[in-house]
C-alpha positions as CSV (number, residue, x, y, z in Angstrom):
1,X,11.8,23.6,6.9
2,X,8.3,22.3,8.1
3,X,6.6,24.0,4.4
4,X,9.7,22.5,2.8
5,X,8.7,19.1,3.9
6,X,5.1,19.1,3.8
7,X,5.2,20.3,0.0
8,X,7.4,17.4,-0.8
9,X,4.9,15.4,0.8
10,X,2.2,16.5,-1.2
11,X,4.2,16.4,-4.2
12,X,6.0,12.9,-3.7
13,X,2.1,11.3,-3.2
14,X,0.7,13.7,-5.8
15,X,2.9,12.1,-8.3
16,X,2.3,8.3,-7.0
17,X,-1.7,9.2,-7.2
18,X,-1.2,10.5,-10.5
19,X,0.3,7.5,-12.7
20,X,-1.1,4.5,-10.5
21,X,-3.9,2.9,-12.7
22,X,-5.3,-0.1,-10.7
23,X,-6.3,1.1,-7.1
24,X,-4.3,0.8,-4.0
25,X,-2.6,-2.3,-4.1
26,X,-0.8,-1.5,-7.5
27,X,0.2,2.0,-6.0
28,X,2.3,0.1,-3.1
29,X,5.6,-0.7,-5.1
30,X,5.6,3.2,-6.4
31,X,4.7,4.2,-2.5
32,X,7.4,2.2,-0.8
33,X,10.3,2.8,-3.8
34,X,9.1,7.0,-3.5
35,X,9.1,6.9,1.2
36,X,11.9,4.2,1.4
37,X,14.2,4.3,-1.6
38,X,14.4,7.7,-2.7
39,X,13.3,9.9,0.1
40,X,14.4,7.6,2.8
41,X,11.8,9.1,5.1
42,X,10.7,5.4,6.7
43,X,12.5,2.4,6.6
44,X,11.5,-1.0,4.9
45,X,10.5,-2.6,8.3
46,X,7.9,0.9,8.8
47,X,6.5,0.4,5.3
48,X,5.7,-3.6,6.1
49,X,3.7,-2.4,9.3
50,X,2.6,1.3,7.6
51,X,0.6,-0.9,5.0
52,X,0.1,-3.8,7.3
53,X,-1.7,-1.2,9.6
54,X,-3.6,0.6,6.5
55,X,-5.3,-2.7,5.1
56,X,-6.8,-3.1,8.5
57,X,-8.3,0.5,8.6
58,X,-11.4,1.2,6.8
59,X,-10.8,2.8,3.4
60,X,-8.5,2.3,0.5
61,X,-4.9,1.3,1.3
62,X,-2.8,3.9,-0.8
63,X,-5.2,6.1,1.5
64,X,-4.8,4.9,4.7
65,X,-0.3,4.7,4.0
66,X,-0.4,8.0,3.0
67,X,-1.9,9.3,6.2
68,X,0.5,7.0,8.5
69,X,3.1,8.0,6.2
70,X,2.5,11.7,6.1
71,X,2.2,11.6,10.1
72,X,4.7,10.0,11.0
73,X,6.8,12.1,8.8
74,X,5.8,15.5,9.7
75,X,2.7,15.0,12.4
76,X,-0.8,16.0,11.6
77,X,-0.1,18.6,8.7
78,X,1.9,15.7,6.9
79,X,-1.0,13.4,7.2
80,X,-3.3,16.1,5.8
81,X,-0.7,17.3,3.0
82,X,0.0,13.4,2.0
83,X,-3.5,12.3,1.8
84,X,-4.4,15.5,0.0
85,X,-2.1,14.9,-2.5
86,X,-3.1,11.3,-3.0
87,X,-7.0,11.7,-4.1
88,X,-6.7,15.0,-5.4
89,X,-5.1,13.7,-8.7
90,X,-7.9,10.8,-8.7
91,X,-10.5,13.6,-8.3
92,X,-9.3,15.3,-11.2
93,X,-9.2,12.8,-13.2
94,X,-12.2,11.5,-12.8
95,X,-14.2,14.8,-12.9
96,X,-12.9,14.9,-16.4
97,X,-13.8,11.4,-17.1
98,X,-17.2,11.9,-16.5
99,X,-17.6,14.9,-18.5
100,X,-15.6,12.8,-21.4
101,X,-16.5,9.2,-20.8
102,X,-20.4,9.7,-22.8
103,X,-18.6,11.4,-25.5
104,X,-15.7,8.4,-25.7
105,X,-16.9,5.3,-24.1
106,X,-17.5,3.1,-27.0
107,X,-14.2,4.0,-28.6
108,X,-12.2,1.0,-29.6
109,X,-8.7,2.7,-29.1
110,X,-10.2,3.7,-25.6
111,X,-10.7,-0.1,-25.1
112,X,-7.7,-1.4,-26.1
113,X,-5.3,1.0,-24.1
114,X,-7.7,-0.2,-20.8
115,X,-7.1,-3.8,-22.3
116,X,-3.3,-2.8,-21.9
117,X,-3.7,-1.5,-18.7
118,X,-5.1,-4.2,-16.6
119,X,-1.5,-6.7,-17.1
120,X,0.5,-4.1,-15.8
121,X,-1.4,-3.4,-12.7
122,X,-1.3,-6.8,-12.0
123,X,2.2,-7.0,-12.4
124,X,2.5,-4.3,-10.0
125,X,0.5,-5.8,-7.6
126,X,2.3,-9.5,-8.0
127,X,5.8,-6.9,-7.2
128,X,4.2,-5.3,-4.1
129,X,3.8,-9.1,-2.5
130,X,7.1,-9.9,-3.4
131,X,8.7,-7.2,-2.2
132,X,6.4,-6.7,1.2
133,X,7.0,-10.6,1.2
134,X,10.6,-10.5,1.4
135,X,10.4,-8.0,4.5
136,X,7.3,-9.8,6.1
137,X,7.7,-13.4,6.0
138,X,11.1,-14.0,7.2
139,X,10.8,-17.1,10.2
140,X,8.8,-20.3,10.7
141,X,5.9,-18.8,12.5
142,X,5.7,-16.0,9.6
143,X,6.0,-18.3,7.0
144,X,2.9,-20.6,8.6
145,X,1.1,-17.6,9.1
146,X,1.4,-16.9,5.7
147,X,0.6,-20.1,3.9
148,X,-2.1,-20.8,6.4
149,X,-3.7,-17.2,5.1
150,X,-3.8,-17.9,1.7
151,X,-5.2,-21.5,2.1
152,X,-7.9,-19.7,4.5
153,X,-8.4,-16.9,1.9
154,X,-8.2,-19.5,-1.1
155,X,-9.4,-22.3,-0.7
156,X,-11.5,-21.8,2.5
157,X,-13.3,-19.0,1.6
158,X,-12.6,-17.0,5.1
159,X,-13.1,-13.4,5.3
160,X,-9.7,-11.2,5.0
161,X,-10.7,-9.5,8.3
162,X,-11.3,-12.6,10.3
163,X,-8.3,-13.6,8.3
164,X,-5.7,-10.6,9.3
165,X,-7.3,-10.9,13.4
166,X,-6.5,-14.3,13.3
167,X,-2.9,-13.7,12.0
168,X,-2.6,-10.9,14.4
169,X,-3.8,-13.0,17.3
170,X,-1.6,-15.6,16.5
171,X,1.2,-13.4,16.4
172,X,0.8,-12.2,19.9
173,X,0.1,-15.4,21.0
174,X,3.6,-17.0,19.6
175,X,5.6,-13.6,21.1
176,X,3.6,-14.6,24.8
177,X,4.9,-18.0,25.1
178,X,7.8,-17.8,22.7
179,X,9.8,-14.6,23.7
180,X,12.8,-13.6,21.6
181,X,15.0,-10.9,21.4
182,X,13.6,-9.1,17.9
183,X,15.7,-8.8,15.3
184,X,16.7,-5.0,15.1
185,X,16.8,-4.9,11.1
186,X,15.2,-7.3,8.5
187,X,14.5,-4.4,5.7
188,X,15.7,-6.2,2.7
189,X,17.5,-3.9,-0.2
C-alpha cells in the first residue's frame, strides 16, 4: 500500500512538473486541482497553508508544496518521492534544451510558440490568486491584511518577506486579543 501511494505521488507531481511552463506560481492551480480535487489527499484549507508555508521557505514554491504535500501524505518517503518527481521532469527538459537551444535559438517558430506561452502562464497565475483568494481571504481582518499587502508590495515598495512577517505577526496579534472559535471548514468548491 505504502509503494502504491508513493508511486502515485511521484507520478501525480511528475505530471504537474511536466506541462507547467511558467515557474512555480503557474504550477499552483494544476497542484491544488491534482492533491485536492482529484486525489483528495489534503483538503482546500491544507493547500491555503501548504503553499502559504512553502513561499515562506527558501526555494521555489511548486518545490517547497511538493515536499509538505508528499509528507504529509505519506511521511518522509512521500516528501522525497513528490519532490523527486517535481524537478526531475524540469531536469530533463532542460538537459535537452541546452544541447538543442545553440542549434534552435534564433528560430522564429521557436519564438512565437514562447510568445504564446507567456499569456497563459499568466492566466494560470491570475487563477491560482483567485482560487487561494477565495479560501484565504474570507473575514475583515483577512481582507485588510490582504489589501494592506498589496498596497505595501505595490505601491510601497516593501519587501515580500518583511511583507508575509508582518501579515503573520498581525495575525497572531488579532487571534491574542480577539479570540474566536475557528471556523471548522472554509474550503470553497
Amino acid at each position: 500500500m505504502k509503494g502504491k501511494i508513493l508511486l502515485q505521488l511521484f507520478c501525480t507531481f511528475f505530471k504537474i512538473g511536466s506541462f507547467t511552463f511558467g515557474g512555480g506560481y503557474a504550477m499552483l492551480p494544476l497542484i491544488e486541482r491534482e492533491v485536492v480535487d482529484n486525489r483528495r489527499w489534503i483538503s482546500q484549507q491544507d493547500i491555503v497553508d501548504i503553499l502559504a508555508l512553502a513561499q515562506t521557505a527558501p526555494g521555489a514554491i511548486a518545490v517547497n508544496s511538493s515536499i509538505f504535500i508528499g509528507k504529509k501524505v505519506a511521511g518522509v518517503w512521500g516528501a522525497l518521492f513528490a519532490v523527486t518527481g517535481m524537478v526531475l521532469p524540469s531536469f530533463i527538459i532542460i538537459s535537452i534544451i541546452a544541447v538543442y537551444l545553440h542549434k534552435y535559438g534564433d528560430n522564429v517558430m521557436v519564438a512565437k510558440a514562447l510568445k504564446g506561452i507567456r499569456p497563459a502562464v499568466v492566466t494560470l497565475i491570475i487563477l491560482a490568486v483567485l482560487r487561494m483568494g477565495k479560501s484565504a481571504v474570507y473575514d475583515k481582518i483577512t481582507i485588510i491584511i490582504a489589501l494592506a499587502a498589496f498596497i505595501l508590495l505595490i505601491f510601497g515598495g516593501i519587501s515580500p518577506i518583511l511583507v508575509i512577517i508582518s501579515g503573520g505577526m498581525v495575525g497572531v496579534v488579532h487571534t491574542l486579543l480577539w479570540p474566536r472559535k475557528e471556523v471548522k471548514n472554509r474550503d470553497v468548491d
